[in-house]
C-alpha positions as CSV (number, residue, x, y, z in Angstrom):
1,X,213.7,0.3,55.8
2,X,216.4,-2.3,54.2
3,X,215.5,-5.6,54.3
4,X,211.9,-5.5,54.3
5,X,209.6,-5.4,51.7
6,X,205.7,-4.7,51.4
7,X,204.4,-7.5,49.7
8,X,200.4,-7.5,50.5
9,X,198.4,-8.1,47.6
10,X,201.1,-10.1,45.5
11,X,202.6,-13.8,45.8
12,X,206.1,-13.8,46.4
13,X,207.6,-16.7,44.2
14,X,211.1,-18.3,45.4
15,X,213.3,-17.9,42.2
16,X,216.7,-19.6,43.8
17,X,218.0,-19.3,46.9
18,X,218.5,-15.4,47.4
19,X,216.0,-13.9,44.8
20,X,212.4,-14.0,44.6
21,X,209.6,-12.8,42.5
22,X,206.7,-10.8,43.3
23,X,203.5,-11.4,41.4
24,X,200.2,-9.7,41.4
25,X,196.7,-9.8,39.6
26,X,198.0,-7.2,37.7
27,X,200.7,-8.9,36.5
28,X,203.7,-6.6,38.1
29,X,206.6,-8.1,38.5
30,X,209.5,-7.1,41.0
31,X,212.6,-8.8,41.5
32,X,213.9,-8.8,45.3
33,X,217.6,-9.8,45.8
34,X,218.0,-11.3,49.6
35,X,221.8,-9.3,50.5
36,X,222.2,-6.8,48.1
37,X,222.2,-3.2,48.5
38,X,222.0,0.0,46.0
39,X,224.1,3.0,46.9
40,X,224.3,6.4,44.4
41,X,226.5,9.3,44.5
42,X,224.9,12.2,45.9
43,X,225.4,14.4,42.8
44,X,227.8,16.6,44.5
45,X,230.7,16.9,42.3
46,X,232.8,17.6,46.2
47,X,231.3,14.7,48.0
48,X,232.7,11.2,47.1
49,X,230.9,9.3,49.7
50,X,228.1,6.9,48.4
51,X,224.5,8.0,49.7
52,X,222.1,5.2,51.1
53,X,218.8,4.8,48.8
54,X,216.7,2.8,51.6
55,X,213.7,3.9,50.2
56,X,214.3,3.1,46.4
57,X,211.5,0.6,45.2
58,X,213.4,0.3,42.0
59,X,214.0,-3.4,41.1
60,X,216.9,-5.1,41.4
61,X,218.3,-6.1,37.8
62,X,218.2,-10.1,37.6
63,X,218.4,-11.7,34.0
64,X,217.2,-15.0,34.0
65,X,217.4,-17.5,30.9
66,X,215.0,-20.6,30.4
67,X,217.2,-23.5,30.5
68,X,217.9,-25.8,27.5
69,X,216.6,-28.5,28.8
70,X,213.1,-26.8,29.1
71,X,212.9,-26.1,25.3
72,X,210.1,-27.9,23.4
73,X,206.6,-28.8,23.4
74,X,205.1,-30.5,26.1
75,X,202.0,-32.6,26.6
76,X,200.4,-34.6,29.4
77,X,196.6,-34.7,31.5
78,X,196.2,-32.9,34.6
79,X,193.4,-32.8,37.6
80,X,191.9,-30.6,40.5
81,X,190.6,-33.8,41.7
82,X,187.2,-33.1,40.1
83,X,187.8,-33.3,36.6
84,X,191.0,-33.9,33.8
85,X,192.6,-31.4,31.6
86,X,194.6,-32.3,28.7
87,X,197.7,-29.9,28.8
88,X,200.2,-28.8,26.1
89,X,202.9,-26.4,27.1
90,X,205.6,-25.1,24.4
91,X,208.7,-23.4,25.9
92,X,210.5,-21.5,23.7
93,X,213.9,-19.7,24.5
94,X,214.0,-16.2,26.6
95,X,214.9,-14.3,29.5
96,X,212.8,-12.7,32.1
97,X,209.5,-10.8,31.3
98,X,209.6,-12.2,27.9
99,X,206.5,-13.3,26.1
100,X,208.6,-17.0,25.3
101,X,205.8,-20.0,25.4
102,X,201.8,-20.7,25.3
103,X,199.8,-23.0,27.0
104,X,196.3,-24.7,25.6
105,X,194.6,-26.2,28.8
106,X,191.4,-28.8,27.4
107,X,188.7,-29.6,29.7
108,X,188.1,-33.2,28.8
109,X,184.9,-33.8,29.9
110,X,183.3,-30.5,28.0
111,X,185.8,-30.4,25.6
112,X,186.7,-26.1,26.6
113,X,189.8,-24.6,25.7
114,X,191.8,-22.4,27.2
115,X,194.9,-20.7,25.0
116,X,197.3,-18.3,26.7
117,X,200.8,-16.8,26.0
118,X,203.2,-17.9,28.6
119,X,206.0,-15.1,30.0
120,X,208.7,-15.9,32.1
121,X,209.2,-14.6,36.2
122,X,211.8,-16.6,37.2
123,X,214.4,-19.7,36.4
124,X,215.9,-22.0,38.3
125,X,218.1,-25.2,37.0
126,X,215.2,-27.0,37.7
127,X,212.2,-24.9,37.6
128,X,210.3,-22.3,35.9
129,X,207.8,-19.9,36.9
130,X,204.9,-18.5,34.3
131,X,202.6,-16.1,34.0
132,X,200.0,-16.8,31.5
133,X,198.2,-13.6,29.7
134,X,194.7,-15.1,27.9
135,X,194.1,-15.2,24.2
136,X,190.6,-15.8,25.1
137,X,188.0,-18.9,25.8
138,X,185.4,-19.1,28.5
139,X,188.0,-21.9,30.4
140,X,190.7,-19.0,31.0
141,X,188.4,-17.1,33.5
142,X,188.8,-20.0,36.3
143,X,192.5,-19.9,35.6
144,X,195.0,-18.3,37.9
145,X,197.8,-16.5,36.0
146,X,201.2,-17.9,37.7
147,X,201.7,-21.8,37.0
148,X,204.9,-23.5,37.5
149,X,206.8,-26.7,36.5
150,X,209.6,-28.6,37.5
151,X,211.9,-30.7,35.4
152,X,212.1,-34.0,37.4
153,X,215.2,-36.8,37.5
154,X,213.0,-38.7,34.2
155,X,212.6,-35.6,32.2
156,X,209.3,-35.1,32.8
157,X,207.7,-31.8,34.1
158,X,205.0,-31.2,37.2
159,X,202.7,-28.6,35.9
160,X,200.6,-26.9,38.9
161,X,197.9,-23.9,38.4
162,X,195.6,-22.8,40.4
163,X,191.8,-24.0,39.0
164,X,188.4,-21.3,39.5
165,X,187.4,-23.6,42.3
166,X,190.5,-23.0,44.2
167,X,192.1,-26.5,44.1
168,X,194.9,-26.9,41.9
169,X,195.5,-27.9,39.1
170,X,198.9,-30.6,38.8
171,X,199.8,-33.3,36.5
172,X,202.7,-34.6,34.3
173,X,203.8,-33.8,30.8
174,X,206.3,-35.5,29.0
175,X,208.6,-33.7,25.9
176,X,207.2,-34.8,22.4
């Protein structure tokens, strides 16, 4: 039916103002254009009327670009209000569903490290959203998959993931 979209099981993330992203555990990714609509010929070489597709669950192309301003390495502490992480992010240039950053999240109190490759879901001028695949280390088990930052009026970033206990983990990293 146009318009609607089954989403159980997945996150939708709000890319802009008319697309989103869905994102699952397994890491699918579907892009979902508010207002836009797919027609196709019918194949008939005598019929020149467009054919509604309602049904198509083919993705909508969207290219997005990681702003300039993004670009870099990044490094700040964060919390889940139990404990501090030291964070470094680096954001390299690329578009969506690109492998283009990692992530190494430090426990400080026990010292475990978390490495992951970062790929890109979705860009806004003043936001990114990641999903992080793990390149191993016991910390990346209590570490949800989509994080997100947002590039605030100082320069700085918010960086939020969810933690293993379920409380999130935010802080502030500044460019180096």
């Amino acid at each position: 039916m146009p318009g609607r979209a089954n989403v159980s099981r997945h996150t939708l993330v709000p890319v802009s103002r008319y697309r989103f992203a869905v994102a699952s555990a397994w890491m699918t990714t579907v892009v979902l254009s508010v207002g836009c609509s797919h027609t196709e010929s019918s194949g008939d070489a005598s019929s020149s009327s467009p054919t509604a597709r309602p049904d198509d669950t083919t993705p909508v192309a969207a290219v997005w670009a990681v702003p300039q301003r993004f670009l870099g390495e990044w490094s700040g502490t964060a919390s889940d209000g139990r404990g501090g992480y030291q964070i470094v992010l680096t954001i390299n240039s690329g578009k969506n569903a690109e492998e283009m950053g990692a992530s190494v999240v430090t426990e400080r109190a026990t010292g475990v490290r978390c490495e992951r490759v970062e790929r890109l879901l979705g860009a806004g001028e003043s936001d990114l959203t990641l999903a992080a695949r793990s390149l191993g280390g016991d910390a990346c088990a209590n570490l949800a998959t989509v994080s997100t930052v947002r590039l605030l009026p100082d320069g700085s970033l918010t960086y939020a993931v969810a933690g293993g206990s379920g409380a999130a983990i935010t802080g502030n990293l500044r460019h180096r």
